[in-house]
C-alpha positions, 0 to 999 in steps of 0.5 A, a space after each residue: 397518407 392518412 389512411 398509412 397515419 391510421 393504420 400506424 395508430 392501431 399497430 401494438 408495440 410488438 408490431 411496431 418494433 417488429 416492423 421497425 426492426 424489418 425495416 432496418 434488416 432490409 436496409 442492413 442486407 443492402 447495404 452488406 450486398 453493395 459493401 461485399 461487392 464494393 470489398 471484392 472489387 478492391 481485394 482483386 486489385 489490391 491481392 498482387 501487391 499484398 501477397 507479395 510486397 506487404 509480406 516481403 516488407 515485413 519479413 526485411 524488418 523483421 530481420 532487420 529487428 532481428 539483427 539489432 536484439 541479436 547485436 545488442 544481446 551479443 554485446 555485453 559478451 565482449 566485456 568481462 562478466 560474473 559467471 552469472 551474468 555471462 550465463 544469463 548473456 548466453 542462453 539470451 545470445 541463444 534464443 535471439 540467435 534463433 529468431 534471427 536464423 528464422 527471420 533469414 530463412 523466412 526471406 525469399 531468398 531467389 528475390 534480387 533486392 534480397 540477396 544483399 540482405 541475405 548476404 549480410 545475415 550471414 557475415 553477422 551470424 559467423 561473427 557471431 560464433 566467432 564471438 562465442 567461441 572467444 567467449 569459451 576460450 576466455 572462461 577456459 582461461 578464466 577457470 585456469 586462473 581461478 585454479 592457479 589463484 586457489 594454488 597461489 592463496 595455499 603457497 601463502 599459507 605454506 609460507 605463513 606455517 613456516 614463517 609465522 611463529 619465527 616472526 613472532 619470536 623475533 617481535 618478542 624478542 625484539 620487546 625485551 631487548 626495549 625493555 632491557 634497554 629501558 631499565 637504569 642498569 640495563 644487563 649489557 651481556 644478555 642485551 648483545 646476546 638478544 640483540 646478535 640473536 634479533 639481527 641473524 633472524 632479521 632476513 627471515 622478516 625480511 623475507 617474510 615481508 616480500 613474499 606478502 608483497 609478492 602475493 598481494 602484488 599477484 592478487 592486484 595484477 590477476 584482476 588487471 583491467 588493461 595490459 598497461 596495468 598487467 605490464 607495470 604489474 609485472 614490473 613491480 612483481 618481477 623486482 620484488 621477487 629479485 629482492 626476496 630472491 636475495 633474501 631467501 639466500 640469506 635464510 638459514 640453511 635448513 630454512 632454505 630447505 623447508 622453503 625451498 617447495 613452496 619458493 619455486 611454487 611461487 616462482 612459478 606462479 609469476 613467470 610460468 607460461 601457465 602462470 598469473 600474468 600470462 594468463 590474465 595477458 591472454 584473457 584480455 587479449 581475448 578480451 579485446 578481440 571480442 570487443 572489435 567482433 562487437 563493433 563489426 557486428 554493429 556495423 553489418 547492422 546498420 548496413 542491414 537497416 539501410 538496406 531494409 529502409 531502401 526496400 521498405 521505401 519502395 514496397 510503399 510507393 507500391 501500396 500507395 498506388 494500389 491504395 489510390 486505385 483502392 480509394 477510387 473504386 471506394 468512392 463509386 460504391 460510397 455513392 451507391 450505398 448513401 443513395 440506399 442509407 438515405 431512402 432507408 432513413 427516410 422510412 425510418 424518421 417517418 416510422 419513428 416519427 408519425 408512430 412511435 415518437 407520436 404514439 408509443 414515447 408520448 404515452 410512455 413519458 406521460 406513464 413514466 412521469 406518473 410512475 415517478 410521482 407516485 413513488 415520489 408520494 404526490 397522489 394528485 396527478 392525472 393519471 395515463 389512460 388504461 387500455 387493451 395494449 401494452 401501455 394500457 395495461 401498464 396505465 391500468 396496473 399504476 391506477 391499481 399502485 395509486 389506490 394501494 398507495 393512497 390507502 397506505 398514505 392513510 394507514 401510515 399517517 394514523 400509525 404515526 400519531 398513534 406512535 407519538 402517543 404512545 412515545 408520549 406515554 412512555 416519556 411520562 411512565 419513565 419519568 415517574 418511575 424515577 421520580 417520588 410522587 409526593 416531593 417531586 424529587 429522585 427516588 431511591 432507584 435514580 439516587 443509586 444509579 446515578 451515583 454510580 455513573 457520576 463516580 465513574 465519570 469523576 473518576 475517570 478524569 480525577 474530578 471530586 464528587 460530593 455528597 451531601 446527606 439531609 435528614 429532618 430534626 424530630 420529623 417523627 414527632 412532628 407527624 405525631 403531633 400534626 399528622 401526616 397530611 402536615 407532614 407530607 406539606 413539610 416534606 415538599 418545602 424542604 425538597 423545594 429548598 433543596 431543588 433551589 440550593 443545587 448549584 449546578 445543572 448537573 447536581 441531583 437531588 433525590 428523596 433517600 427515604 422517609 425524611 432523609 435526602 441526597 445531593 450528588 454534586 459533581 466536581 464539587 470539592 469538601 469547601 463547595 459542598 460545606 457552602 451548600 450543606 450550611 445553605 440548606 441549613 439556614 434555608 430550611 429553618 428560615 422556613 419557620 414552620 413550627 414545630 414545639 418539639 424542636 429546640 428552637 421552635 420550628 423544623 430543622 435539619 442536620 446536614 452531613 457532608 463528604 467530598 473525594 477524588 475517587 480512585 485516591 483512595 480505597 473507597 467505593 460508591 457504598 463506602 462513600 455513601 457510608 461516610 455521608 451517613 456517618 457525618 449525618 450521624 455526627 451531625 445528629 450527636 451534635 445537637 442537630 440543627 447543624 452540618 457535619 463533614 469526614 475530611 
């Protein structure tokens, strides 16, 4: 045992899982040997009932399906169809036809139980041709009523030439004699006249309305659902062709000429053997015999499921009894391969076990787990030992990738601090290049940008935008007298009251240039902005940094203010900075020391 456990240790993992993969072909082979055996054990007494009841029952059903598509698909031509859905009926009726005749001619017909089915067939299959030659009698007659119901609408329009203009004038003569009768005074020898003319035309309107009625009545009774319908049609038509036959005698003489074609057309139409009635007569009585070919059909075939079931039922008792000696024979052999499945299981959890759950899994978790961490950054584990296997040479490649990894931990930790110096650098340099070094204010660059963007951002929801425009009284003769070091320290208290007079977060205060300076106040209106003007006014001569050229004795400033909702009128950012500049020089005419605005 220990000197297999040693042996097992040594072997490579190409060994091994060749020498498992041996053992389970060796199992596999034996197991397929015994289950060939065990298979043609059953198949020899299982053949005789399979090659014969298994496909006889199966042919019985599939005739009986057959029978049921060939009965169902025949079954709407027993009822009246489009020329469309009749033509999609038959090629249907055809190709199921088809199959049914297969399904027969597929059966054993020399087997006893059968022949009744056989039988059967054939009965549905000559009830079947009978329907479709009704189905061809019915269209032929079908397409001789199309033609005498195109004849009958042409009779019509005969009628219409005819009639038609006489009926008009007789309306239109009709309308004057109301009028005539209307009137204070009517005319009485012109009325009679109309009126002796209104009443010999009266058969013609007569006439005219029954045979409408004649030709709506024959529409109706062409398309008649049940020979009650056709009869009670008939009636009604045969009664008013006797009332027009009554008119037409009344009718001119040369009327009853020109009329006399197209009345005995019509006559025709009605009673002829050929005629509407008759022949829609005729169609549903074909009609009616399709519809009892159907229920015949439908019959056989209940009478053909029966007897398929009957015999189904006895082919599977035959089967079930081939299947109990099937299932004994399976069982004996069932036995024989649990005994070699359980000796190869064995060998296989003593592989499986002693060697490779032991031996190859634990190592290779331990190099997973490894691998994982690693990747994972944690560099402080105890890595898998290396070797001349497999596994040793993958343990020796992840020492390898743990040296690499650390030195670029190393690398990767100096490149940030050196990347959160130089983002610190660059914060400063932005910083500075949009401030002004001596005030600590916005410079000239930031003032024009951002007076670009807060235009448009007002702009874009009709906010007012205020600007606010400071220049120092006399700075010039200030820096005269006490020079540019006093005046540099003047210049940073003024931009320290202005940093403190901005009343918003979002207010910008910026050195426009020399001793002038800007506040863009955003949605600050003329009343706010003139609030913030006189603010820094004040504060700044509160100052109280001396200056003798002033005329109050200490440093001012002149203070000019604008206020818009831009897009409401034609300005842009420069015409706006123009209009600050021109209240600051207003400011400046003024006497200084005061605040100026353009409404």
């Amino acid at each position: 045992m220990e000197r297999a456990l040693s042996a097992l240790s040594n072997l490579s993992i190409r060994a091994s899982l060749l020498l498992g993969f041996g053992t389970m072909c060796v199992i596999l082979i034996g197991l397929t040997i015994t289950a060939l055996i065990a298979a043609d054990r059953v198949g020899a007494s299982l053949d005789n009932i399979l090659s014969e009841r298994i496909p006889t029952s199966i042919e019985i059903l599939r005739v009986a399906k057959a029978a049921d598509a060939l009965v169902s698909s025949a079954s709407p031509l027993g009822f009246d169809l489009s020329n469309t859905e009749e033509l999609k009926a038959f090629n249907d009726l055809e190709k199921k036809l088809n199959t049914f005749k297969e399904s027969i001619d597929s059966l054993d017909k020399t087997q006893r139980e059968v022949s009744a089915i056989h039988d059967l067939a054939f009965s549905l299959d000559e009830n079947v041709q009978t329907l479709k030659s009704i189905v061809r009698q019915r269209r032929g007659i079908e397409a001789l009523r199309n033609q005498q119901h195109d004849q009958a609408l042409l009779n019509q329009q005969n009628f219409q030439q005819s009639l038609t203009y006489r009926i008009r004038i007789l309306q239109s003569d009709s309308r004057v004699i109301e009028h005539l009768i209307s009137q204070p005074n009517p005319p009485l020898s012109q009325t009679v006249t109309l009126i002796r003319s209104v009443s010999k035309a009266m058969p013609i309107a007569q006439f005219y309305g029954a045979i409408e009625s004649l030709h709506s009545k024959l529409q109706v009774a062409s398309k008649a659902e049940t020979k009650i319908a056709l009869l009670h049609d008939a009636n009604i038509l045969e009664a008013i062709l006797s009332n027009s036959q009554r008119y037409y005698q009344d009718l001119p003489s040369s009327l009853v000429v020109e009329l006399e074609a197209p009345f005995n057309e019509l006559h025709r139409l009605i009673k002829s053997d050929n005629g509407v009635l008759n022949l829609r007569s005729k169609e549903l009585s074909l009609l009616t015999e399709g519809r009892i070919i159907v229920q015949k059909n439908q019959e056989l075939t209940k009478q053909i499921e029966l007897q398929a079931e009957q015999l189904v039922t006895f082919g599977v008792q035959t089967i079930d009894e081939a299947k109990i000696e099937a299932n004994n024979t399976r069982n004996r052999f069932f036995l024989v391969m649990l005994s070699i499945s359980s000796i190869g299981l064995i060998g296989l959890v003593f592989l499986m076990y002693f060697h490779i759950h032991q031996y190859i899994i634990a190592r290779l978790t331990w190099l997973s787990q490894s691998i994982q961490e690693v990747a994972a950054g944690n560099l402080d584990i105890d890595l898998p030992p290396t070797g001349n296997d497999e596994l040793g040479r993958l343990g020796h490649a992840l020492k390898v990738f743990w040296l690499k990894t650390k030195e670029t931990a190393v690398r990767e930790a100096q490149l940030r601090e050196s990347n959160q110096a130089l983002h610190l650098a660059n914060c400063q340099l932005s910083e500075l290049s949009v401030k002004d070094s001596l005030t600590g204010l916005y410079n000239r660059r930031r003032f024009d940008e951002a007076l670009i963007q807060e235009w448009n951002r007002t702009g874009h929801i009709q906010q007012p935008i205020s600007l606010i425009m400071i220049d120092i009284d006399l700075f010039k003769t200030y820096n005269d007298v006490y020079g540019h070091q006093e005046g540099d320290e003047c210049l940073r208290q003024v931009a320290t009251v202005l940093q403190n007079s901005a009343r918003r977060a979002s207010d910008l205060v910026a050195r426009y240039g020399g001793e002038e300076f800007c506040i863009i106040s955003a949605y600050s209106n003329l009343a706010q902005a003139e609030l913030i003007a006189e603010e820094i006014r004040c504060n700044v001569e509160a100052l109280a940094i001396k200056h003798p050229s002033a005329s109050g004795g200490v440093v001012t400033v002149s203070v000019g203010f604008v206020s818009l909702i831009p897009g409401q009128q034609q300005t842009t950012p420069d015409s706006f900075l123009r209009m600050a500049d021109k209240a600051l020089y207003l400011a400046k005419e003024a006497g200084r020391n005061c605040i100026r605005s353009i409404p």
